[in-house]
C-alpha positions, 0 to 999 in steps of 0.5 A: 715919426709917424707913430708918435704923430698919431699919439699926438694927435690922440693926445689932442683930441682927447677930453675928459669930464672936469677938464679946465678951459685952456687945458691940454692932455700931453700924455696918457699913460696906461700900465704896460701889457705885460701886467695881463700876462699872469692873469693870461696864464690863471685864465687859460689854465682854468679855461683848460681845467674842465677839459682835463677833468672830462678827458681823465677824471670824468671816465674813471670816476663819473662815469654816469656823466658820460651817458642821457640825462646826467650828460647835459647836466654836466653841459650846464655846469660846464656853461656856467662855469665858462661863464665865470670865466669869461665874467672874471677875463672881462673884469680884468680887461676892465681893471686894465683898460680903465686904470689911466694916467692923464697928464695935461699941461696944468695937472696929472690925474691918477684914474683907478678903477677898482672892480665894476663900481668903484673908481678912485680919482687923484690929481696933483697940480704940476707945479707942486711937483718936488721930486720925480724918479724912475725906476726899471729894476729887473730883467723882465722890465729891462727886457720889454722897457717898463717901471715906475715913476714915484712923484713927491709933493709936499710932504702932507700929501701923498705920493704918486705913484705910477706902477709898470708904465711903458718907457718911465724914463721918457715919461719923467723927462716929458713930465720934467719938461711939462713941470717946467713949463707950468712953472715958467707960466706961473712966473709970468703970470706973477710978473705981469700981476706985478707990473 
């Protein structure tokens, strides 16, 4: 109860440029952790690259690498490419972390950021939500509880898609429940205009 407290009040006091008076973020979404797994395992296998290739490689047919000047100049080599690394493990944090889902009680907004320069914004009003489906398919998404939500609109638009999302049923049914009240708002609105 308490954890989904603090997601709430997170929730709430977060803002974001463009926001409309009266708007309120209900839920922001990230993809799931476990989509830094495959990017872990190519990092650290190439973090470990150099290591083998020093301790095997190095002795039997470089052996000058082991010895006064051509030491450090393999010290260099080794510093530039670990700076690669790093630079290439700080691009995928970046790609991770900024690609967000922001649902407000008015609007859902798709953030994605693409490399260190480039970011995409796409928003769909809620109200002209048409269909919504989730989806977990496979042993892994079942096992840490992640899938997709597809959203439809009308059919000139595109469709929105939210790829490996933690817990996609929960979220369709909190994003139904949001599309519901935008329209019942909506219908009020229209009513009152009419009386």
């Amino acid at each position: 109860m308490n954890k989904n407290k603090n997601k709430d009040d997170r929730c709430r006091n977060y803002s974001f440029p463009g926001q409309h008076e009266g708007e309120e973020v209900k839920l922001i979404l990230r993809k799931h952790l476990i989509v830094l797994l495959p990017h872990l395992i190519y990092i650290s296998l190439m973090f470990l690259l150099p290591i083998a290739f020093y301790i095997f490689f190095v002795p039997a047919v470089f052996p000058a690498f082991l010895i006064a000047p051509y030491e450090r100049l393999f010290v260099l080599l080794l510093l530039i490419y670990y700076g690669f690394i790093w630079i290439t493990a700080f691009m995928v944090w970046v790609d991770y972390y900024l690609d967000i889902w922001i649902i407000t009680n008015e609007r859902l907004l798709d953030i994605e950021q693409i490399g260190f320069f480039n970011r995409v914004v796409s928003e769909l009003d809620l109200k002209r939500i048409q269909d919504i489906t989730s989806r977990v398919y496979g042993v892994l998404p079942t096992m840490f509880g992640f899938g997709n939500i597809k959203i439809q609109t009308a059919a000139e638009e595109r469709r929105f898609e939210l790829k490996t999302i933690p817990h996609p049923v929960t979220t369709r049914r909190k994003i139904t429940e949001l599309y519901r009240a935008a329209r019942e708002k909506d219908r009020f609105i229209f009513r009152d205009r009419d009386e």
